[in-house]
C-alpha positions in Angstrom: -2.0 31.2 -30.1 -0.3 31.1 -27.1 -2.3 29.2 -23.8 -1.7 31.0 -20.5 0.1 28.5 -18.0 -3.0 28.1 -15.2 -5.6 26.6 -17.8 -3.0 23.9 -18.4 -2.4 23.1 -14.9 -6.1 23.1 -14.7 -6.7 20.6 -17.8 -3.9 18.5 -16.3 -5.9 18.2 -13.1 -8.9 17.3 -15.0 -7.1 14.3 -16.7 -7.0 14.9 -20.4 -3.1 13.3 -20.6 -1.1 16.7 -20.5 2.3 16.3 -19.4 3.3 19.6 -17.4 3.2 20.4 -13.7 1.0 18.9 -11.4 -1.9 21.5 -10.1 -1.8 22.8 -6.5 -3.5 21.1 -3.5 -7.0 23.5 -3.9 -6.1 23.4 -7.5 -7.0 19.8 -7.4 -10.2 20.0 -5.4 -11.4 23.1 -7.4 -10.8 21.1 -11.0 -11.2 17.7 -10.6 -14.4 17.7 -7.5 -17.1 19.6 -9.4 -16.2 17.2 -12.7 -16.4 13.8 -10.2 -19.5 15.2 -8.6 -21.2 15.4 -11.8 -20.3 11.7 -12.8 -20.9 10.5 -9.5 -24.4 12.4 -8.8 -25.5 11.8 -12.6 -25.5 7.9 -12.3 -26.7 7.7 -8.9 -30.1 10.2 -9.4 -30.3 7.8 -12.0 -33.5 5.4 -11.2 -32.0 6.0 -6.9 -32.1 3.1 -4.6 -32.1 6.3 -1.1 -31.0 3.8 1.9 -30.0 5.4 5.1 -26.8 4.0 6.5 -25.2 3.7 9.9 -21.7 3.0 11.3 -23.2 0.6 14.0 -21.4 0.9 17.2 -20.8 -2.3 20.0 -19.1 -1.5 23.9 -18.2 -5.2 24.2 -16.7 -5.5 27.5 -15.2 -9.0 29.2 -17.3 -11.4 31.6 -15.2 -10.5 34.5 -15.4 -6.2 33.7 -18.3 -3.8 33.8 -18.4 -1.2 31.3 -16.1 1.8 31.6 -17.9 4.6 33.2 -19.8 7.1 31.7 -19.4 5.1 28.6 -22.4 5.9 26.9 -22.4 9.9 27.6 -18.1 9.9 26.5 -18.3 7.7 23.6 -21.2 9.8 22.4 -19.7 13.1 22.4 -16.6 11.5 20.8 -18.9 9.9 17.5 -20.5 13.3 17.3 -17.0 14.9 17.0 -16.0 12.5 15.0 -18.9 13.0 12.3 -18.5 17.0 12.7 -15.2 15.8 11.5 -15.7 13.9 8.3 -18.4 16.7 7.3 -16.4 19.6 7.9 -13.5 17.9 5.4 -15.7 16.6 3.2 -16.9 20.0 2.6 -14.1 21.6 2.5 -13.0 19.0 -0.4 -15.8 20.1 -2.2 -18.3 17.1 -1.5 -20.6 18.6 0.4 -21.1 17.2 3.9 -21.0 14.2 3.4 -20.3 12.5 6.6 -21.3 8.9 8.6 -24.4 8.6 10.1 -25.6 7.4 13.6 -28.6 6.2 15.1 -29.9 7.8 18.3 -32.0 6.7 21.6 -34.7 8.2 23.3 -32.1 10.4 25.6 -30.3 11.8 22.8 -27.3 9.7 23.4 -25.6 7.3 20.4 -27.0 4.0 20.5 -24.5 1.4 21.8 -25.2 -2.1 21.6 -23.5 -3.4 24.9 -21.6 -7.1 24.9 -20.4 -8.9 27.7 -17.6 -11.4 26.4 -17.8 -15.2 27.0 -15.1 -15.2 29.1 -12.5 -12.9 31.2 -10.2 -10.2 30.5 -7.3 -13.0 31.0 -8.6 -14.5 28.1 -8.0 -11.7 25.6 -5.3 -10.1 24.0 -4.4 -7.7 21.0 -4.9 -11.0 18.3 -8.8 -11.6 20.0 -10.2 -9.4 17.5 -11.7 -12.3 15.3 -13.1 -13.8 18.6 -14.3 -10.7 20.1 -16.6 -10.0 17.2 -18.0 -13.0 17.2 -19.1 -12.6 20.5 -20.2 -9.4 19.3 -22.9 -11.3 16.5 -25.8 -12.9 18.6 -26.4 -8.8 19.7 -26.4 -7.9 16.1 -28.3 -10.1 14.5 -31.0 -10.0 17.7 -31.1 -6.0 16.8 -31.9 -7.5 12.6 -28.4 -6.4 11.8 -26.5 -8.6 9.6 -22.8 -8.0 10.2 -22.1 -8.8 6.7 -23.4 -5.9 5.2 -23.2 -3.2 7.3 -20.1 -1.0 8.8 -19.2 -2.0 12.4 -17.2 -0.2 15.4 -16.7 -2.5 18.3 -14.9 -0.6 21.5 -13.6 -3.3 23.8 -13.3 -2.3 27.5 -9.6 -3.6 27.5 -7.2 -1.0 29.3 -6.3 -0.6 32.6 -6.2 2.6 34.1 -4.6 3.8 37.5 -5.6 7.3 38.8 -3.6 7.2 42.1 0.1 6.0 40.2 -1.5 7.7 36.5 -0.8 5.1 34.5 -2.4 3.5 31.6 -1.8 0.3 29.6 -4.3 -1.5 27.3 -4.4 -5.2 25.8 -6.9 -4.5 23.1 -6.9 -5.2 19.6 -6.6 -2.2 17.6 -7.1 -2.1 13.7 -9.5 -2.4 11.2 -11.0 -3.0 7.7 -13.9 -2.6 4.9 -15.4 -1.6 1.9 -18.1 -0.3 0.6 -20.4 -3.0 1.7 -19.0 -4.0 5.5 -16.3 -3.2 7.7 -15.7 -3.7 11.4 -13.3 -1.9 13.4 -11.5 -2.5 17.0 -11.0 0.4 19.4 -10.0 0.6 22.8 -12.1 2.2 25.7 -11.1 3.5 29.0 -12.5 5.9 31.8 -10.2 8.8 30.1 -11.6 8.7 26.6 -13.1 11.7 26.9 -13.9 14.6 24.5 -14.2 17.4 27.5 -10.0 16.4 27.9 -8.6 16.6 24.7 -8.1 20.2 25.1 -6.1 19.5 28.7 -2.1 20.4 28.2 -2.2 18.8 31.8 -2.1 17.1 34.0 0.0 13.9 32.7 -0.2 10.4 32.6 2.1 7.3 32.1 1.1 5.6 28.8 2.5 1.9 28.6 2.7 2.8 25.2 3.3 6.4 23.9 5.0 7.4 27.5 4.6 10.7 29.7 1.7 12.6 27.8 -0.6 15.0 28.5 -4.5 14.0 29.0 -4.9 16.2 26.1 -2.6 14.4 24.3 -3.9 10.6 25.1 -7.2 11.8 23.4 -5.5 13.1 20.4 -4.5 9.8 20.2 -6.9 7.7 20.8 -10.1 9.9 19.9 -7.8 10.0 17.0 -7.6 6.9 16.5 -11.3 6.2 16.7 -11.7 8.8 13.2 -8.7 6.7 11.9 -10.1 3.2 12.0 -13.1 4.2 10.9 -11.6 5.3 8.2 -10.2 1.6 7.3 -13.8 0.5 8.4 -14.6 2.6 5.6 -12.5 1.3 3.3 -9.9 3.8 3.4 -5.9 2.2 3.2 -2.9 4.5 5.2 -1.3 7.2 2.9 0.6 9.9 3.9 0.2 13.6 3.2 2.3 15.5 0.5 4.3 18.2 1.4 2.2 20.4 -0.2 -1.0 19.2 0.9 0.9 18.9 4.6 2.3 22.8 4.2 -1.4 23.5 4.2 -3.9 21.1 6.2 -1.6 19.5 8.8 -1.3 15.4 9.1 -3.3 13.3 6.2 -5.6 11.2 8.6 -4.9 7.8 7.6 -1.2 8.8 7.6 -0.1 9.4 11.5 -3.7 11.7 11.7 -4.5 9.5 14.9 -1.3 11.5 16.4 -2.4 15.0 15.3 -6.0 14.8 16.0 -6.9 18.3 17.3 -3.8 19.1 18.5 -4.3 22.8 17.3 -6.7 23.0 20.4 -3.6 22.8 22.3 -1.6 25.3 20.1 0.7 21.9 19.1 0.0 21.7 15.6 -2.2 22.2 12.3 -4.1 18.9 13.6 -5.5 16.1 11.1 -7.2 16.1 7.4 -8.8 14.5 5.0 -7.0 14.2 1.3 -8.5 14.7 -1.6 -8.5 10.7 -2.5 -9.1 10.2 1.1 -12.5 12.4 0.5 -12.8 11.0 -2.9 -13.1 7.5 -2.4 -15.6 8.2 0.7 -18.1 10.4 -1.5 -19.5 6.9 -2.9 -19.6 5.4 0.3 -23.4 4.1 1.3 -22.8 5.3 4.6 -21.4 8.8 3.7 -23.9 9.0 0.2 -27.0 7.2 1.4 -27.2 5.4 -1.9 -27.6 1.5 -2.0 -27.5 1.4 -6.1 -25.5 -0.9 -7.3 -24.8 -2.5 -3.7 -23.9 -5.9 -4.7 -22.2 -5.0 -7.6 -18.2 -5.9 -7.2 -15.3 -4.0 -8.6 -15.1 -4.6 -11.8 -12.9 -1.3 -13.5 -10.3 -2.2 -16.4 -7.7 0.3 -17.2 -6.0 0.1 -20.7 -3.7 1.9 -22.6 -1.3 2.2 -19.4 1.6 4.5 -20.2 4.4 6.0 -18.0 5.9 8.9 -19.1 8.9 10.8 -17.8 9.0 14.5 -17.0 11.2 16.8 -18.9 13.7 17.1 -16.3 13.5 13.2 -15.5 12.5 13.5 -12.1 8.6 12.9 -11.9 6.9 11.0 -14.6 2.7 10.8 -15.6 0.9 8.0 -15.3 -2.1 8.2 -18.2 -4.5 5.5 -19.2 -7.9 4.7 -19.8 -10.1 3.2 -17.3 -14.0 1.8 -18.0 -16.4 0.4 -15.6 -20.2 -0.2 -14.4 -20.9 1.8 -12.5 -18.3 4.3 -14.1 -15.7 5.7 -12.5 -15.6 9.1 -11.1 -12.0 9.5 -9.7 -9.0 7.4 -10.8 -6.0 7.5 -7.3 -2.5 7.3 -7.9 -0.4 5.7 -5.0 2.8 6.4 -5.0 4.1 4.2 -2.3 8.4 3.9 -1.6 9.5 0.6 -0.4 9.3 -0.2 3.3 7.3 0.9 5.4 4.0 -1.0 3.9 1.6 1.8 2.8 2.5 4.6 5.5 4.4 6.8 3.4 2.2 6.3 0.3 1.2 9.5 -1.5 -1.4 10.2 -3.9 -2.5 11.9 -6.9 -5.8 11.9 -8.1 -7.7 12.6 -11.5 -11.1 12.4 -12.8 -11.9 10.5 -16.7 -12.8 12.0 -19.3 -16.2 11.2 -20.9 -14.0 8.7 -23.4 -12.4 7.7 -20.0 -8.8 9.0 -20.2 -7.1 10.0 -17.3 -4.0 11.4 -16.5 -1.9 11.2 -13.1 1.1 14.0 -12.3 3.4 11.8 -10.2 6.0 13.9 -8.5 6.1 13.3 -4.7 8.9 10.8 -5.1 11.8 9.9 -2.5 15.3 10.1 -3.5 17.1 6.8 -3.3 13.9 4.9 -3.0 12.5 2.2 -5.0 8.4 2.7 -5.3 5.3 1.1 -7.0 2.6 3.2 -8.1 -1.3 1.7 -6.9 -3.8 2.9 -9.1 -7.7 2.4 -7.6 -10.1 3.4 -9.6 -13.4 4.5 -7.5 -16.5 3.5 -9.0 -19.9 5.1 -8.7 -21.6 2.8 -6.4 -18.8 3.2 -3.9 -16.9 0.0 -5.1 -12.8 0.5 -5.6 -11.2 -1.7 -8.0 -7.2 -2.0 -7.6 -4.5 -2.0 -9.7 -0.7 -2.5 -9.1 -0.9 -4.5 -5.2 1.8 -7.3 -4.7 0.1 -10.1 -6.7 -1.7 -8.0 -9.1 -1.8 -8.6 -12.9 0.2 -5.6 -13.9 2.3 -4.0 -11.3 4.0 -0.2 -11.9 7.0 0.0 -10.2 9.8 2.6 -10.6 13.2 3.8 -9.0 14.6 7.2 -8.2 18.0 8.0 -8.4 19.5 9.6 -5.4 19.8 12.8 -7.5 15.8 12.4 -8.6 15.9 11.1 -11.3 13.2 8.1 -12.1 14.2 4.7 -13.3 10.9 3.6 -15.2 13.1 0.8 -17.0 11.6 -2.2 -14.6 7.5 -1.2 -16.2 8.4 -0.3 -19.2 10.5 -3.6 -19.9 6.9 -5.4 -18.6 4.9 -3.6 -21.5 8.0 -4.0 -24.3 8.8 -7.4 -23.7 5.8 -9.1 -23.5 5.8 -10.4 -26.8 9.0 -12.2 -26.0 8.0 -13.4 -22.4 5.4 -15.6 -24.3 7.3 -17.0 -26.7 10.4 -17.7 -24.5 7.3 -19.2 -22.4 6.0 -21.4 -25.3 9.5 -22.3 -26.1 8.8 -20.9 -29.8 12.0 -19.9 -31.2 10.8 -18.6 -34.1 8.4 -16.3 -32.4 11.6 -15.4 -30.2 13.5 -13.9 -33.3 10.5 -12.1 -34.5 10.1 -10.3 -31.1 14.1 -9.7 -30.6 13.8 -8.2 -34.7 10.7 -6.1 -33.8 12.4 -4.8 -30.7 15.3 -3.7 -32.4 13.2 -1.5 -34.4 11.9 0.1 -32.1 13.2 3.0 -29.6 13.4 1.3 -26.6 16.2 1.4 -23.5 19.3 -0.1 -23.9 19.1 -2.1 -20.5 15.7 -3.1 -22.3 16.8 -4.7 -25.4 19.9 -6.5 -23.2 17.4 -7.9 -21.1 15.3 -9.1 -24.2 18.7 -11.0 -25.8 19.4 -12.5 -22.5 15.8 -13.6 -22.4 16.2 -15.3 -25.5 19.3 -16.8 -24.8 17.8 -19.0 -21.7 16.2 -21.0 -24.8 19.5 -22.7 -25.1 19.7 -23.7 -21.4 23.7 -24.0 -21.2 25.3 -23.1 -18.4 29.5 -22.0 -18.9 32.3 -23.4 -17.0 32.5 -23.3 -13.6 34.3 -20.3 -12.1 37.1 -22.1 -11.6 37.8 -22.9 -15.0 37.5 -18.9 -16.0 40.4 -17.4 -17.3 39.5 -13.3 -17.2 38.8 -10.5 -15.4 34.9 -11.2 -14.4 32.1 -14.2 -14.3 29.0 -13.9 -14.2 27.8 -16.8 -11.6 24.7 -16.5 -13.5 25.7 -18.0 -16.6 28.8 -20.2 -15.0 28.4 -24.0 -13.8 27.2 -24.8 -10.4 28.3 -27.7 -8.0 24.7 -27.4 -5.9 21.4 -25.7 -6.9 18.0 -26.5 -4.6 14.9 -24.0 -5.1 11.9 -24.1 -2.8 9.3 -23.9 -5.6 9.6 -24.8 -9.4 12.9 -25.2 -10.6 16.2 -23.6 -10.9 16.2 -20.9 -13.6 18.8 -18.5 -14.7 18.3 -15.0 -15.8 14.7 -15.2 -15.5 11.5 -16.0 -13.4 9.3 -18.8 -14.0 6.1 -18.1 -16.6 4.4 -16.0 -17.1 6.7 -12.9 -16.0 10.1 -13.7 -16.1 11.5 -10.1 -15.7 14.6 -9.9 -13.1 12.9 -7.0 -11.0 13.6 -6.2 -7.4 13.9 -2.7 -5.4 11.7 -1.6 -8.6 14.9 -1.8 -10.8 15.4 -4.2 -13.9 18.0 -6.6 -14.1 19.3 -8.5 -17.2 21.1 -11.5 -15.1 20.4 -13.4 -12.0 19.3 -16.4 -10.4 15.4 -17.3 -9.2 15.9 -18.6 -5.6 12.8 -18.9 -3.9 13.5 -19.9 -0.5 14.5 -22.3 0.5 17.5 -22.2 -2.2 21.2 -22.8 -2.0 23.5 -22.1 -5.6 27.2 -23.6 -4.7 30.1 -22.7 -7.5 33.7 -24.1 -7.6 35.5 -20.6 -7.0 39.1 -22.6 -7.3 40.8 -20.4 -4.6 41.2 -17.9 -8.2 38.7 -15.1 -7.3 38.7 -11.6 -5.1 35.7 -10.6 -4.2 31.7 -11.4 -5.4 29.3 -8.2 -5.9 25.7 -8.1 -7.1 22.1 -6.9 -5.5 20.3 -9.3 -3.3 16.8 -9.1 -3.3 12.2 -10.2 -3.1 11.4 -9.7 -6.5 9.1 -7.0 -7.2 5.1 -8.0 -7.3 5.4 -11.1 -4.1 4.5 -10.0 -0.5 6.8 -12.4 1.3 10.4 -12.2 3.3 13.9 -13.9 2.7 17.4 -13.6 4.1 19.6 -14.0 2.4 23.4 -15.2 2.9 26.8 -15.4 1.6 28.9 -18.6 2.6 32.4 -19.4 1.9 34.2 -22.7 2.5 31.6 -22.9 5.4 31.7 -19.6 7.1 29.3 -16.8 6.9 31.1 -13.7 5.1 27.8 -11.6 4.2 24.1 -11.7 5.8 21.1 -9.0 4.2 18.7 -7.7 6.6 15.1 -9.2 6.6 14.1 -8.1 2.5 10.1 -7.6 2.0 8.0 -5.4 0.0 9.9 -6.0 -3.1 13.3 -4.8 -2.0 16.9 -5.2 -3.0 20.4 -4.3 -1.1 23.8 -4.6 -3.0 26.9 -6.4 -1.6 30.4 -6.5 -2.5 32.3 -9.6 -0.3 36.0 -10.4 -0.5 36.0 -14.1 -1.5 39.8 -14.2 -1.4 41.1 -18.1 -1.2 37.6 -19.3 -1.2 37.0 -22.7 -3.1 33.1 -23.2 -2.8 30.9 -20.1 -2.4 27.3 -20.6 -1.7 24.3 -18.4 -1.6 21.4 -19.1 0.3 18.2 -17.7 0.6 15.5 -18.5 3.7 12.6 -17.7 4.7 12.3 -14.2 6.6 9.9 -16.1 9.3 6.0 -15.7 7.9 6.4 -19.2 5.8 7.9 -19.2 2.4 4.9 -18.9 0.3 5.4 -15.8 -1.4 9.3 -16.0 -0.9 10.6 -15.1 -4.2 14.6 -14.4 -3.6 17.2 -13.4 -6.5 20.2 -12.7 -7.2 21.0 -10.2 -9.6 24.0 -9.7 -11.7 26.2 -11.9 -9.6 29.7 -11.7 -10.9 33.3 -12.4 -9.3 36.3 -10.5 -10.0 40.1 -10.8 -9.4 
C-alpha cells in the first residue's frame, strides 16, 4: 500500500529516522510542537516546583553622569514591547505565550534598580562589562537577589548624544550570556531610546557606528538589540534564518534580528522572529515556564547511535541518533554552522524523540563551497541544554560541500570507522592494528577511508624516506620524506596523524590521509636540492581546536606564500613555484590570541618537477 507523500514529510518532522525531504517551516511547528509540549508539560506537572521568574533589570550609570532622562518611563515601554514580543512568537510557534516576566512598582512603571559606578565615565570602556556588574552586586544582593541564579539586564548610561550637531556615539559594553539558571546582559542607554520613535522615517542622526540613519532606525537597532541580548541572557547562541523560514517571517532574531527589529512599521521590511529552536529551547526556560523543577540539575543528555546519512541526490544528508536524559529531552537542534563567521550564519533543524528516544534531523540548508560542523543541543525538560559537536567536544560532526552541492561526510564518518584503529595505533598494538585494517576491508567503507586507515597504520614503523633531494620521480610527498629541521610547539613532531586520542588529518571539515601536525610554533625544513618546481597542498587549524595560526612558505630565506589568519577549523590550498630552491620551510605561528589551541597542518604536502 502506497503512503501519500505529506504523512512522510510529517513522520520525518516528528523524528522517527525517515530519510526524505525535510517538512516546511509551519510543517515543523505543526508536527514536532504539540509532540514536545506533551513531553515537556508531562514531566513538569509532574510533582511542580511553580516559581515565578523575573529578567531583573539595573540603569547603572557612572559617578560623574546622571541617569538618561525619562529613563524609567522609555525603558519601560521598551521591556513591555519587548515581552509582547517573545509572547506573540512564542505563540505563534505553538508554545503558548510564553514570554519573560517583569516586576512592577507602585506607578505602573518596570522596576529599575538604579547604580551609580565607582568611578567616571573616563574609566569605562566596551571591555568594563565584568567591572560594571560588579558594581552592579551590592544593589542586588541589598534587594535579596543573588546574581548567581537569576537572569540580569544591566543598561549602562554610556553614549553620548548631541541634539544641536545630531550625533551619537557610545562606549558601552554590549553583549551577553546565560542559561537556564543565570545570565546577565549589557545594553546601552541613551536619551533616544525610545519606543514612541521607532516608527520615525525621520528626522536623521549621525551614528558613530551604523552612520546617517533614521531615528526610527537607531531604535530598530538598539531596541533591537535589547530583545537580542536578552535572548543570549536567556541562553540563546546566534543562528541565522533559513531561506525558507526567512521567505516567510523576516530576520531570525539572534541572526542580524537587532537590525530588523520592527522595521515593517516603517514599510522597510518583514521585521524580526523567533525560530522554531529559537522558541524551542526558551519553552523550558524558568523565566518563560515558571517551573523551578529540576533547577540545579546540569546538562546531562547522551546521544548514541549517531549516524550521518547522505541524501539521494548527495546534496543534504540526515543526522539520526538516539539521545537519553533526566529530565528527558523534548527537542533535539541541529546547527548547521559553515566555517567563518563564528555562529552567525548557523542554521537549524529541529526534531522531537521518540518515546524510545530516536530522533531524526533533515539537514539541507548547506552552503556551496563551504566546509561546516553540525552542533546538536539537546533541550532538556528542566530548561537545561546539553551540547554536542563545539570546538573541543568529544565527538565533533563536521562535513564539506562541494561547490556543485554535493556533501563530503568522509572527515565524520572516518571518526566512527576508524576508531578501532586510532586505539590501537594509540596503544602501539600491532596486532590489534591488522585486525582493524582486516575488519575494515570487509566492510563497505570510502576509499579515502580505508587509505587513511593504511597510512594510519603505517606511522607504527616511524621511518621517514629520503630527503627530497635524493627523490628521483615525478612527486614527493614531504610528509613521508626526511627533514633537515622539525620544532612543534606542543608534543612532538608527528607525520600523517594527530597526537592521541584522535589522530584524523581533518581541517576545512575535509579528511586527509597525509600531512604534518604543526602546532604553532612549528617550522618543518627539507633539502629540496635546487631539483623541484613547485610545492602544493592545503594549509590549515585542524577541525575540533578554537585557536588561530598563519601560516608560511619560505624558500632559501624569502617568503614565497603567506595564508590569511586560519580559525574555526579552516583550510586554504596553495600551489608555490619552488624553482632552484635548496631548503624550503614551513612555518606555522600563532594568529595572535596565544597558541593554546593552535593546532596547524599541513596536508598532502608534495613537490613536483
Amino acid at each position: 500500500m502506497s503512503i501519500p507523500l505529506r504523512p512522510l514529510l510529517i513522520l520525518c518532522g516528528l523524528g522517527l529516522g525517515l530519510n526524505l525531504t525535510a517538512a516546511t517551516p509551519q510543517e515543523e511547528i505543526d508536527t514536532q510542537v504539540p509532540a514536545a509540549r506533551k513531553i515537556l508539560d508531562t514531566w513538569q506537572a509532574d510533582q511542580p516546583q511553580k516559581e515565578e521568574r523575573y529578567l531583573h533589570l539595573v540603569y547603572w550609570t557612572p559617578r560623574d553622569r546622571e541617569p538618561a532622562p525619562r529613563y524609567r518611563e522609555r525603558l519601560s515601554k521598551i521591556l513591555e514591547n519587548i515581552q509582547g514580543f517573545y509572547a506573540r512568537e512564542m505563540e505563534r510557534n505553538g508554545l503558548g505565550p510564553r514570554t519573560i516576566k517583569l516586576q512592577h512598582e507602585q506607578d505602573g512603571l518596570v522596576k529599575i534598580h538604579l547604580v551609580k559606578g565607582d568611578a567616571p565615565y573616563s574609566d569605562y570602556a566596551v571591555q568594563s562589562g565584568g567591572k560594571i556588574r560588579k558594581e552592579c552586586l551590592p544593589v542586588l544582593e541589598k534587594a535579596g537577589l543573588d546574581a548567581e541564579k537569576e537572569t540580569i539586564v544591566i543598561f549602562c548610561n554610556m553614549s553620548n548624544w548631541d541634539p544641536i550637531k545630531q550625533t551619537m556615539s557610545q562606549n558601552s559594553p554590549y553583549y551577553a550570556g546565560g542559561t537556564n539558571r543565570n545570565g546577565t546582559a549589557w545594553q546601552v542607554d541613551s536619551p533616544l531610546l525610545d519606543l514612541d520613535l521607532l516608527d520615525d522615517k525621520e528626522p536623521f542622526l549621525q551614528d558613530g557606528q551604523y552612520g546617517k540613519i533614521s531615528y526610527g532606525r537607531y531604535n530598530t537597532i538598539f531596541i533591537g538589540g535589547v530583545a537580542h541580548e536578552v535572548g543570549h541572557a536567556l541562553g540563546l547562541p546566534h543562528n541565522k534564518a533559513r531561506a525558507d523560514q526567512s521567505a516567510l517571517w523576516g530576520t531570525a532574531l539572534m541572526g542580524s534580528g537587532n537590525h530588523t527589529y520592527s522595521e515593517e512599521l516603517r514599510g522597510e521590511g518583514k521585521g524580526t522572529f523567533l525560530s522554531l529552536g529559537e522558541a524551542l529551547r526558551l519553552a523550558s526556560h524558568p523565566v518563560f515556564c515558571g517551573s523551578v523543577k529540576g533547577f540545579d540539575v546540569k546538562p546531562n543528555a547522551v546521544i548514541s547511535e549517531a549516524k550521518l546519512t547522505p541524501s539521494a541526490d548527495g546534496k543534504s544528508f540526515t543526522f539520526t541518533g538516539r539521545v537519553e536524559a533526566d529530565p528527558p529531552v523534548y527537542a533535539v537542534i541541529g546547527y548547521m554552522d559553515p566555517a567563518g563567521g563564528s555562529n552567525y550564519d548557523a542554521t537549524t533543524r529541529t526534531a522531537v524523540p521518540d518515546k524510545e528516544g530516536r530522533f531524526s534531523l533533515a539537514c539541507n540548508a548547506l552552503k556551496p563551497g563551504r566546509a561546516g560542523m553540525l552542533g546538536i543541543v539537546a533541550a532538556q525538560a528542566n530548561g537545561a541544554m546539553s551540547s554536542f559537536a563545539s570546538p573541543g567536544a568529544e565527538r565533533t560532526f563536521p562535513y564539506y560541500v562541494e561547490s556543485d552541492g554535493r556533501v563530503d561526510l568522509s572527515a565524520t564518518h572516518a571518526v566512527e570507522a576508524l576508531a578501532p584503529l586510532m586505539k590501537a595505533v594509540n596503544d602501539r598494538q600491532e596486532v590489534a592494528v591488522r585486525l582493524a585494517l582486516d575488519e575494515l576491508a570487509n566492510k563497505s567503507v570510502e576509499p579515502r577511508i580505508l587509505e587513511t586507515a593504511q597510512v594510519l597504520a603505517n606511522t607504527l614503523q616511524g621511518k621517514a624516506g629520503p630527503h627530497p633531494s635524493q627523490v628521483d620521480g615525478n612527486v614527493c610527498q614531504l610528509s613521508d620524506a626526511a627533514t633537515l629541521e622539525v620544532e612543534v610547539g606542543y608534543g612532538r613532531p608527528l607525520i600523517n596523524r594527530l597526537p592521541a586520542p584522535d589522530n584524523l588529518l581533518i581541517a576545512g571539515s575535509r579528511l586527509y590521509p597525509r600531512g604534518l601536525y604543526a602546532h604553532a610554533p612549528a617550522r618543518h625544513v627539507w633539502d629540496l636540492g635546487g631539483k623541484w618546481t613547485r610545492v602544493k597542498g592545503v594549509a590549515g587549524l585542524a577541525t575540533g581546536h578554537d585557536g588561530s595560526v598563519n601560516c608560511l612558505i619560505i624558500g632559501d630565506g624569502r617568503a614565497l606564500w603567506r595564508s590569511p589568519k586560519l580559525q574555526d577549523g579552516s583550510a586554504v590550498e596553495f600551489d608555490v613555484e619552488v624553482k632552484g630552491v635548496q631548503k624550503l620551510e614551513f612555518k606555522v605561528t600563532d594568529g595572535g590570541n596565544g597558541n593554546g589551541s593552535d593546532w596547524g597542518v599541513w596536508l598532502d604536502p608534495v613537490v613536483e618537477r
